[in-house]
N, CA, C and O atoms as CSV, one atom per row, in Angstrom:
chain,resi,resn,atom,element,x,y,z
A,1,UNK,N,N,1.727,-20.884,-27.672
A,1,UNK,CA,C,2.081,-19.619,-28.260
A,1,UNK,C,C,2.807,-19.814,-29.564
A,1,UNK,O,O,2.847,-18.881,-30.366
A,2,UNK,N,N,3.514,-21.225,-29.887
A,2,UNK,CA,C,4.246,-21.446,-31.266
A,2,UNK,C,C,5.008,-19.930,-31.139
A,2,UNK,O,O,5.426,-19.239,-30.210
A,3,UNK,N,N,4.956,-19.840,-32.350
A,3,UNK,CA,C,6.545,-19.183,-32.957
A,3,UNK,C,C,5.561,-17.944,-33.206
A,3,UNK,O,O,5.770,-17.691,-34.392
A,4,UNK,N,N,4.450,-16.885,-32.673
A,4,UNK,CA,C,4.072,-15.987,-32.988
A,4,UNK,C,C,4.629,-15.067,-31.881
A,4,UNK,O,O,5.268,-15.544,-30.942
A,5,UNK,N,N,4.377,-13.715,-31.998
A,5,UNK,CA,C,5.607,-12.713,-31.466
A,5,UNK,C,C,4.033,-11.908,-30.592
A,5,UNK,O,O,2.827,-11.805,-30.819
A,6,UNK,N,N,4.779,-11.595,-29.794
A,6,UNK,CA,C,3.521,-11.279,-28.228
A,6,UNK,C,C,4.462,-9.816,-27.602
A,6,UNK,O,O,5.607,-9.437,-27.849
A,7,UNK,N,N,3.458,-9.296,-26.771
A,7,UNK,CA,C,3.903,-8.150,-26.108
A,7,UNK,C,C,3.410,-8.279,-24.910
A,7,UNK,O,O,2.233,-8.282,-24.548
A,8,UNK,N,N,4.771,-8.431,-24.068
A,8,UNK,CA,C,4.058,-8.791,-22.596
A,8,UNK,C,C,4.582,-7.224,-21.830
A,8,UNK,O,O,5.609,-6.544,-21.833
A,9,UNK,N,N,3.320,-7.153,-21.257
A,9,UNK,CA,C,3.432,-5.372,-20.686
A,9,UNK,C,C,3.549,-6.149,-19.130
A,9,UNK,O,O,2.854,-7.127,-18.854
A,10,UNK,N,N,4.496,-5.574,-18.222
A,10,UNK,CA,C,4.605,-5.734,-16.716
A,10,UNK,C,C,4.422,-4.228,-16.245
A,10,UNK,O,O,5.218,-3.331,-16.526
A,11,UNK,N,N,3.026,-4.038,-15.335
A,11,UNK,CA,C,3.143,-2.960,-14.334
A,11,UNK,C,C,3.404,-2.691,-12.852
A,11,UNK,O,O,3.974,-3.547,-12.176
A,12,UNK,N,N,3.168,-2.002,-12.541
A,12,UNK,CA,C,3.489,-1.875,-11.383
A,12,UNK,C,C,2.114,-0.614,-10.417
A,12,UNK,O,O,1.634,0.376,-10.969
A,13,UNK,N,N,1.854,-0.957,-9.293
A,13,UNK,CA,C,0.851,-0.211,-8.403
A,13,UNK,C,C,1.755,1.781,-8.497
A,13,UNK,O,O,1.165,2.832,-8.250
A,14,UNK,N,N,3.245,1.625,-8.922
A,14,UNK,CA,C,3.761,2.473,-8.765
A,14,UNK,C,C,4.427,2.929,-7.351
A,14,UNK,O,O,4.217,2.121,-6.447
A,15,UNK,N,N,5.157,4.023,-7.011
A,15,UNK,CA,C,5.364,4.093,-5.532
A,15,UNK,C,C,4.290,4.981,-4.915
A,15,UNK,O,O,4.569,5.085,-3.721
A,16,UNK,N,N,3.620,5.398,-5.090
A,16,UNK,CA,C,2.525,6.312,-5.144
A,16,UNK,C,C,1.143,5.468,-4.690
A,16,UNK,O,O,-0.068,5.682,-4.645
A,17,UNK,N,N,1.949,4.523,-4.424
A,17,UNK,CA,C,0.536,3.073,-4.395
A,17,UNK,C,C,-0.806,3.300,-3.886
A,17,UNK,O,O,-0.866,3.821,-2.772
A,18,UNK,N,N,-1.781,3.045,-4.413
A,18,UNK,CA,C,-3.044,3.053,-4.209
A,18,UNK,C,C,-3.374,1.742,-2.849
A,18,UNK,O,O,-3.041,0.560,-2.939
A,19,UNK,N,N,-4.172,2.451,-1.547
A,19,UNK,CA,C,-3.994,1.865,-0.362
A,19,UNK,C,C,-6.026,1.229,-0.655
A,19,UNK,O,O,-6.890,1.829,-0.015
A,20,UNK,N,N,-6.346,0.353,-1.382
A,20,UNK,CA,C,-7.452,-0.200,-1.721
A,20,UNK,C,C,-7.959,-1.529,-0.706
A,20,UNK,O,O,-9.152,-1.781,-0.540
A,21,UNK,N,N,-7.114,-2.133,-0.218
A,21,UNK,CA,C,-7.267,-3.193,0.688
A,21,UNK,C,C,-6.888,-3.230,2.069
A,21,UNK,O,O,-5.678,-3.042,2.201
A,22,UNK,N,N,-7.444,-3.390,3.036
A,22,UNK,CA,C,-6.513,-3.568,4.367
A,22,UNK,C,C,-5.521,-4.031,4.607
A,22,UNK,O,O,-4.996,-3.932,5.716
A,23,UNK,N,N,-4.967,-4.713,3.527
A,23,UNK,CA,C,-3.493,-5.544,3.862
A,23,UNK,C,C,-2.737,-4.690,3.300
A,23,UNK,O,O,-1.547,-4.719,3.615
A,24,UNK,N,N,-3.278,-3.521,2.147
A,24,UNK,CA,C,-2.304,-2.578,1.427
A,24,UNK,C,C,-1.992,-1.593,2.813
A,24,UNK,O,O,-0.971,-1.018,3.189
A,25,UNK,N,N,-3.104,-1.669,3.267
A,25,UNK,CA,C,-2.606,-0.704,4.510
A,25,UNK,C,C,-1.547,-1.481,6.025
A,25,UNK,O,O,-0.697,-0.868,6.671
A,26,UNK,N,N,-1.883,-2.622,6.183
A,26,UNK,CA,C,-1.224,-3.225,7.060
A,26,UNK,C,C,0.470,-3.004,6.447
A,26,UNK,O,O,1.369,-2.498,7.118
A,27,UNK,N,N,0.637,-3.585,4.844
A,27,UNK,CA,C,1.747,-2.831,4.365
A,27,UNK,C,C,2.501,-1.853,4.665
A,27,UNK,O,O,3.673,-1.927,5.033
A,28,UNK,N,N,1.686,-0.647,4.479
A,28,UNK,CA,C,2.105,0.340,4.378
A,28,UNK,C,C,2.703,1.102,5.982
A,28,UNK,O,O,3.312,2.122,6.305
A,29,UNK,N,N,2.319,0.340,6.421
A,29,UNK,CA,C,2.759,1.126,8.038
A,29,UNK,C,C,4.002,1.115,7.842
A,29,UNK,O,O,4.764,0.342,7.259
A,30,UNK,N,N,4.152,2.302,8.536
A,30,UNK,CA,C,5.769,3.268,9.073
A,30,UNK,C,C,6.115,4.259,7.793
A,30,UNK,O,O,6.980,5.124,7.656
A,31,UNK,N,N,4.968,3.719,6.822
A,31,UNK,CA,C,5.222,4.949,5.467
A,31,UNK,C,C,4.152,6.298,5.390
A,31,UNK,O,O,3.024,6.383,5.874
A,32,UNK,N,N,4.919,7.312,4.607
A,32,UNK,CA,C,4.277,8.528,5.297
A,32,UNK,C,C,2.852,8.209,4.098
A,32,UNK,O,O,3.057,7.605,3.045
A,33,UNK,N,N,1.243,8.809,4.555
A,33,UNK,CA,C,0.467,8.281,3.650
A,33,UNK,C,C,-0.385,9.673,3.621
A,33,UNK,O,O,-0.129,10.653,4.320
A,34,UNK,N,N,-1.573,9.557,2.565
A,34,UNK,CA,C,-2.251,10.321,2.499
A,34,UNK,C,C,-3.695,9.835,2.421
A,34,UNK,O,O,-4.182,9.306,1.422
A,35,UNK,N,N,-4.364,10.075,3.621
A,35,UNK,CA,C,-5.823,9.499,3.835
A,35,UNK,C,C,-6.989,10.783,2.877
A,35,UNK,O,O,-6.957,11.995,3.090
A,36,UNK,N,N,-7.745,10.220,2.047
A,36,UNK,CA,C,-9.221,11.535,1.574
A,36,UNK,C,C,-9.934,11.012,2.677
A,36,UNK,O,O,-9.907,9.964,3.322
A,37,UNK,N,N,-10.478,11.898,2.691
A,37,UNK,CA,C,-11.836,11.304,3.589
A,37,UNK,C,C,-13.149,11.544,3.204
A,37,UNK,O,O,-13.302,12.594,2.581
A,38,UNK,N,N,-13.924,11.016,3.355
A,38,UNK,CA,C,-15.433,11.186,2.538
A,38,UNK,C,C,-16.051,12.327,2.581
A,38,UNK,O,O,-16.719,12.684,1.611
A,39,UNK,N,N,-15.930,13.221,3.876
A,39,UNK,CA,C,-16.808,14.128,4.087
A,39,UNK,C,C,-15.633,15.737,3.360
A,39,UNK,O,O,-15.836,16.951,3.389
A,40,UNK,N,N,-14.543,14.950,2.832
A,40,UNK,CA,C,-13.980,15.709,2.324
A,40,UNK,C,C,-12.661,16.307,3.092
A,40,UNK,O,O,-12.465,15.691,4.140
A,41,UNK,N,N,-12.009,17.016,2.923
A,41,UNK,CA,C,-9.945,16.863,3.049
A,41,UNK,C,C,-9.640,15.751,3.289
A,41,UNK,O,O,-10.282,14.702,3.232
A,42,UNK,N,N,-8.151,16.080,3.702
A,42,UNK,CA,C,-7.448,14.907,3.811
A,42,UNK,C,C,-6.654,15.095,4.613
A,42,UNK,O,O,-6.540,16.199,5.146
A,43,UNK,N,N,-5.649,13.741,5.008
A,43,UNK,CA,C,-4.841,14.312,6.406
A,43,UNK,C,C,-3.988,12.764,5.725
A,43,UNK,O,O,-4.308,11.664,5.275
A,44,UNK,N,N,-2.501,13.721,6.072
A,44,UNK,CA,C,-1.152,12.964,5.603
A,44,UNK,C,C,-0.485,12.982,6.415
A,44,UNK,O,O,-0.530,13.948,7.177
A,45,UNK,N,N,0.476,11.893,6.646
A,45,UNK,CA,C,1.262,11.989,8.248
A,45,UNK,C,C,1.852,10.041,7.947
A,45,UNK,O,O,1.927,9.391,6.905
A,46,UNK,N,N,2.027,9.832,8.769
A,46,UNK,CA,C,2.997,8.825,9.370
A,46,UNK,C,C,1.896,7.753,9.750
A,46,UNK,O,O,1.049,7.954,10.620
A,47,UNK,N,N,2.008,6.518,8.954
A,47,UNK,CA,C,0.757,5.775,9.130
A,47,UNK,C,C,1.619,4.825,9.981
A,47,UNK,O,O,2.654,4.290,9.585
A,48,UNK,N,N,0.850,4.625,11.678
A,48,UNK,CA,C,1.807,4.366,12.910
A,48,UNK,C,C,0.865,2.574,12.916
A,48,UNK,O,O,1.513,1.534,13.029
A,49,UNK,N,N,-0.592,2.584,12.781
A,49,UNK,CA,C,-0.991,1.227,13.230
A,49,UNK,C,C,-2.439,1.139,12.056
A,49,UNK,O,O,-3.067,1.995,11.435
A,50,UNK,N,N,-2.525,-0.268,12.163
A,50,UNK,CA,C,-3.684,-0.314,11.896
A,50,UNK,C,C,-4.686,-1.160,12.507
A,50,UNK,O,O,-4.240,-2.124,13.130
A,51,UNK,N,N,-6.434,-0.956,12.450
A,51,UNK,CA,C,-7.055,-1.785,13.376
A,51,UNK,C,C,-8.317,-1.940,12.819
A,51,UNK,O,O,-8.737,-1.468,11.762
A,52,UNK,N,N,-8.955,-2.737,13.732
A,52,UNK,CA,C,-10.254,-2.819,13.346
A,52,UNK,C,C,-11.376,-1.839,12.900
A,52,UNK,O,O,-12.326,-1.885,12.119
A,53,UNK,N,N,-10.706,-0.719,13.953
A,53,UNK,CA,C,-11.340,0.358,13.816
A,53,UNK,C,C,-11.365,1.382,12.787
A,53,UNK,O,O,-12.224,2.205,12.470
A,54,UNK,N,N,-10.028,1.083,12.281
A,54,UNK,CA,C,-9.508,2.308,11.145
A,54,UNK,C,C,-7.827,2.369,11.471
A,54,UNK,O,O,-7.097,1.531,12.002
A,55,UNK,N,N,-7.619,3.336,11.079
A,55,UNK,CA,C,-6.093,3.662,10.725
A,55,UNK,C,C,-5.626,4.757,11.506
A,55,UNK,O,O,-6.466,5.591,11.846
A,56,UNK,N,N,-4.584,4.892,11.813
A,56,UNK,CA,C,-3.839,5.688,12.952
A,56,UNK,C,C,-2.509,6.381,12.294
A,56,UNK,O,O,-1.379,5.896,12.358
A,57,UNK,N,N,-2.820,7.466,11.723
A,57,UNK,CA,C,-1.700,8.552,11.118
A,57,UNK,C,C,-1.322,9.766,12.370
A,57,UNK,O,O,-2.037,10.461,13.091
A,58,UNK,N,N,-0.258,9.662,12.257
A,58,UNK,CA,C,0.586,10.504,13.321
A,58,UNK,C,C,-0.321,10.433,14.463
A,58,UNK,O,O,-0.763,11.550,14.735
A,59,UNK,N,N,-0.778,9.442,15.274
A,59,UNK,CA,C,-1.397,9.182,16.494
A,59,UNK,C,C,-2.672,9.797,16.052
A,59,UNK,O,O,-3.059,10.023,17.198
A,60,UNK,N,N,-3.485,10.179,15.430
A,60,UNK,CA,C,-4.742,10.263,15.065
A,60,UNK,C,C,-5.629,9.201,14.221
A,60,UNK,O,O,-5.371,8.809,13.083
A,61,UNK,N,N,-6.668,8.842,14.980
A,61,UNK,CA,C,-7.268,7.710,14.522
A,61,UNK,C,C,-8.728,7.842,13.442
A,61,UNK,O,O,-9.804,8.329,13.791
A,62,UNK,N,N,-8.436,7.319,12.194
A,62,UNK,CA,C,-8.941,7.716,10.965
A,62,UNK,C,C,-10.004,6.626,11.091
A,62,UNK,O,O,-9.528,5.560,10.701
A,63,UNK,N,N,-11.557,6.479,11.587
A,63,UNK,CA,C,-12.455,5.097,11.217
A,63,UNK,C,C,-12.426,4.955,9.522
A,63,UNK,O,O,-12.229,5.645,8.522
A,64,UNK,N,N,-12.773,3.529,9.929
A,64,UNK,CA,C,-13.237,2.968,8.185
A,64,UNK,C,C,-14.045,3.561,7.310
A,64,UNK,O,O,-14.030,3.658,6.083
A,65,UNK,N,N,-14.892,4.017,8.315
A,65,UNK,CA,C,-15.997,4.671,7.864
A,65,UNK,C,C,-16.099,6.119,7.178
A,65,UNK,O,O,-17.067,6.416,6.479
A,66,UNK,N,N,-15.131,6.918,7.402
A,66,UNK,CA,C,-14.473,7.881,7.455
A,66,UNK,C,C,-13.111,8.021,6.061
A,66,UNK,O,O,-12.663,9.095,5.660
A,67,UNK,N,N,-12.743,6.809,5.616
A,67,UNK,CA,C,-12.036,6.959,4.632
A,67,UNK,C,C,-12.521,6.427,3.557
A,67,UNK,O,O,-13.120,5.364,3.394
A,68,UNK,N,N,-11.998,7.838,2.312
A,68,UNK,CA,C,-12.922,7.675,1.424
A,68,UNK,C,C,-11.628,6.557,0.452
A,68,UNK,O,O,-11.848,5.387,0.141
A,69,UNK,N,N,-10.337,7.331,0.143
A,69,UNK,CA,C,-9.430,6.323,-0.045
A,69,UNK,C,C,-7.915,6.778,0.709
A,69,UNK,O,O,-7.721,7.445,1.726
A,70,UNK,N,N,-6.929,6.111,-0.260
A,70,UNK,CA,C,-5.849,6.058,0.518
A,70,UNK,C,C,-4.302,6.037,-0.083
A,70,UNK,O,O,-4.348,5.115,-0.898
A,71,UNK,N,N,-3.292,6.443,-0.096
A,71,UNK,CA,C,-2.537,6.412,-0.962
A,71,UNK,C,C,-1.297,6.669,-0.318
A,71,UNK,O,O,-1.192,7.543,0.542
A,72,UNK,N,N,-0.072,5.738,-0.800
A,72,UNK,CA,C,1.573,6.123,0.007
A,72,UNK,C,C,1.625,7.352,-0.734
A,72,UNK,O,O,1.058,7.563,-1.807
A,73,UNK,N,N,2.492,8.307,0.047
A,73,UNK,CA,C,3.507,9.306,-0.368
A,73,UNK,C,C,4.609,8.972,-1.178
A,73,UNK,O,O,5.349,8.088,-0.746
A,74,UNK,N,N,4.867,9.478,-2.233
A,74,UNK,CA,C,6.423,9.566,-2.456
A,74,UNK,C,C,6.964,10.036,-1.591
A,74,UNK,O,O,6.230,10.959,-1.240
A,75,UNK,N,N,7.685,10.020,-1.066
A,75,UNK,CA,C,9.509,9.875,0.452
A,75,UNK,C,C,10.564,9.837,-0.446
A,75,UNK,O,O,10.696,8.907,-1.242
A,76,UNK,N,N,11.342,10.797,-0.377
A,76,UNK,CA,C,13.023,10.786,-1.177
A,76,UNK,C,C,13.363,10.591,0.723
A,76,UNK,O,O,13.321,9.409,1.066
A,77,UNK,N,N,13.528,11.129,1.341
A,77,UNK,CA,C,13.895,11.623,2.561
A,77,UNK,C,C,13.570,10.270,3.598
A,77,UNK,O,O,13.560,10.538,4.800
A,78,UNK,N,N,13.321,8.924,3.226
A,78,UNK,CA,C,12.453,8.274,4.571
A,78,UNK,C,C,13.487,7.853,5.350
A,78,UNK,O,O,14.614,7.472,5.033
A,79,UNK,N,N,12.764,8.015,6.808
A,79,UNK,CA,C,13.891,8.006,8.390
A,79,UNK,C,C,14.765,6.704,7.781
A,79,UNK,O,O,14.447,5.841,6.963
A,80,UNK,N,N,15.821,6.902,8.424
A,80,UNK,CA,C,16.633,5.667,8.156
A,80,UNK,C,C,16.669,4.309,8.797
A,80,UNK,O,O,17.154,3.344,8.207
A,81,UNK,N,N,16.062,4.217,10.229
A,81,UNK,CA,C,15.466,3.046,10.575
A,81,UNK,C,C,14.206,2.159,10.173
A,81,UNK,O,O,13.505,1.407,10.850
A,82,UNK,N,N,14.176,2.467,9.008
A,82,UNK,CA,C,13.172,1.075,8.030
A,82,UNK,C,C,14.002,0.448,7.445
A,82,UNK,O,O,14.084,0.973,6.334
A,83,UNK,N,N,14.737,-0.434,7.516
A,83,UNK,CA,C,15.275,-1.168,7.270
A,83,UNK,C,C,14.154,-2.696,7.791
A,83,UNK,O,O,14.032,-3.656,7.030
A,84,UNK,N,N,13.524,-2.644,9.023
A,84,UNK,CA,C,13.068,-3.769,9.319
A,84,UNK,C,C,11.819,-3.307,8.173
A,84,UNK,O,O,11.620,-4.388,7.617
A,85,UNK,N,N,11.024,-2.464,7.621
A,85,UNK,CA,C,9.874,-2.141,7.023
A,85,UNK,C,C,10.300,-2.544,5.690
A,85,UNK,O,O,9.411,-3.029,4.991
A,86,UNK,N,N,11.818,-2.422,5.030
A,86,UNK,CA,C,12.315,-2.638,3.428
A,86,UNK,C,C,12.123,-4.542,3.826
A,86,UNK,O,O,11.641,-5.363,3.045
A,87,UNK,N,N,12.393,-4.694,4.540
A,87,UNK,CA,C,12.249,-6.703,4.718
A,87,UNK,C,C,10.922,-6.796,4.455
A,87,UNK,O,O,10.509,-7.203,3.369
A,88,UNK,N,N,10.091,-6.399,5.499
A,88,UNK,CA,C,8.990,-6.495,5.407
A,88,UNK,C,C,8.176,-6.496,4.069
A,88,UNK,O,O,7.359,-7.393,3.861
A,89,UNK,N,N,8.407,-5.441,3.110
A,89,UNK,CA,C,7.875,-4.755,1.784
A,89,UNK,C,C,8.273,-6.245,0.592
A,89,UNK,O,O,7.655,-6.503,-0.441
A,90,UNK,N,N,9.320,-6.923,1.093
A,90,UNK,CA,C,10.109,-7.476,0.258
A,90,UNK,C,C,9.214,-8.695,0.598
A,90,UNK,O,O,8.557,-9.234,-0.292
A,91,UNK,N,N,9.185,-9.113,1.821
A,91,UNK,CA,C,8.179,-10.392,1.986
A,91,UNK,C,C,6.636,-10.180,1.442
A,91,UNK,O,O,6.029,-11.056,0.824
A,92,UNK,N,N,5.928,-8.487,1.864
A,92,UNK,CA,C,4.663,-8.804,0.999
A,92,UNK,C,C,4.519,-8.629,-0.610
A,92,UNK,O,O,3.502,-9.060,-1.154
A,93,UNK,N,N,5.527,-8.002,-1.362
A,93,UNK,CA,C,6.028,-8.134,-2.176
A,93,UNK,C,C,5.745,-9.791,-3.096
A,93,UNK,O,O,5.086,-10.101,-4.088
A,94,UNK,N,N,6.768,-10.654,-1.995
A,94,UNK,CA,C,6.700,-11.773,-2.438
A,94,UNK,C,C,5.158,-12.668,-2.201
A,94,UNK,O,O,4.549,-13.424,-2.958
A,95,UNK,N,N,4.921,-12.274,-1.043
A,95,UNK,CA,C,3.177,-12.907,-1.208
A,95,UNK,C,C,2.105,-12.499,-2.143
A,95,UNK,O,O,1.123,-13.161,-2.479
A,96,UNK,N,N,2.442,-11.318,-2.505
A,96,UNK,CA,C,1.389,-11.127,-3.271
A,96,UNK,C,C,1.646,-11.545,-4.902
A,96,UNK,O,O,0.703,-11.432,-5.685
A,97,UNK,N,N,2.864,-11.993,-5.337
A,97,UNK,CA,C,3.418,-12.513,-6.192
A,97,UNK,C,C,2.697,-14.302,-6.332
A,97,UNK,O,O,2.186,-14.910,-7.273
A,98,UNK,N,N,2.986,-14.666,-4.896
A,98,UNK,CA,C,2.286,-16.226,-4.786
A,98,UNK,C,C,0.784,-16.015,-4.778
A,98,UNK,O,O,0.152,-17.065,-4.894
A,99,UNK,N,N,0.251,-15.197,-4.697
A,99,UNK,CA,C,-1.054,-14.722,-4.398
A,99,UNK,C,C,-1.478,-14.508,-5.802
A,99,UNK,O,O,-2.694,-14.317,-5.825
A,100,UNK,N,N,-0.917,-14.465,-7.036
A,100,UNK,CA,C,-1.198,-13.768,-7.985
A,100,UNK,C,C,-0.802,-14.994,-9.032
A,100,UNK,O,O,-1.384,-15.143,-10.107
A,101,UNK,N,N,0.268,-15.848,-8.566
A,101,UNK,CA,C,0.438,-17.296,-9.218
A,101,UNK,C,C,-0.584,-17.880,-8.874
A,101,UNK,O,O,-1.116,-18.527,-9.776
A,102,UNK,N,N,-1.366,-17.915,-7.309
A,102,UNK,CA,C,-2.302,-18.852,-6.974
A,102,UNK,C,C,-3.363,-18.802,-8.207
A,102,UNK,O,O,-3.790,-19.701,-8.932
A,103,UNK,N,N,-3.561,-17.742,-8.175
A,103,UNK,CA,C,-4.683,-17.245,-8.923
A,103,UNK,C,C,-4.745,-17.315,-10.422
A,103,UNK,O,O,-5.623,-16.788,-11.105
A,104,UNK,N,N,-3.492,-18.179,-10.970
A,104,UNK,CA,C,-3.504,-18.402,-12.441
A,104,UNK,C,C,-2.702,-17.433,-13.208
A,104,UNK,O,O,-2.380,-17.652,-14.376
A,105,UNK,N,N,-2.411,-16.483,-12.640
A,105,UNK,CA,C,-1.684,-15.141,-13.421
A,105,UNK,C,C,-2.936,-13.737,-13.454
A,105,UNK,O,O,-2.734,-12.565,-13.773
A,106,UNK,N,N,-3.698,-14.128,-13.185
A,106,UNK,CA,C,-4.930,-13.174,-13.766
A,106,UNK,C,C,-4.911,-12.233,-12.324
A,106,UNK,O,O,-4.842,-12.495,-11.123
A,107,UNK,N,N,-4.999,-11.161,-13.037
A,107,UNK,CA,C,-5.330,-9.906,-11.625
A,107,UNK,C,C,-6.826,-9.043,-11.841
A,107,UNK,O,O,-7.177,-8.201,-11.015
């Protein structure tokens, strides 16, 4: 790079995060989410598990097949027992950081 002057932009998925991968969703459990679905609405609620089958918001089970995409809620208000879910966020956080060094820097 020598002595020339650069602009390094850092983003972020936002908190609003776009749920594009199954691990974004394995993530996201215990956060409130908002499923589209292909055939059209949507259904927001409390994303409780996830599986082979699909995704499980407030005990209703969403197939794969069935979601068109996926996205966290903004939460000012979230229950106060995530505390084990803020660890959690912080460890995939950090993997996907090593995940993103593995890979050379390039996303």
């Amino acid at each position: 790079m020598g002595g020339a002057p650069y602009v390094l932009e850092v983003t972020s998925p936002g908190v609003d995060r776009p749920l594009t991968e199954r691990r974004h969703w394995l993530r996201a459990r215990g956060r409130l989410v908002r499923v589209t679905l292909r055939e059209g609405g949507a259904h927001t609620g409390r994303l409780t598990d996830v599986t082979d089958d699909g995704v499980v918001v407030d005990g209703r089970t969403v197939v794969w097949d069935d979601v068109d995409r996926g996205r966290v809620e903004v939460e000012f208000n979230r229950p106060a027992d995530e505390d084990e879910q803020d660890e959690q966020d912080e460890q995939d956080e950090q993997d996907e950081q090593d995940e993103f060094d593995e890979e050379g820097g390039q996303s």
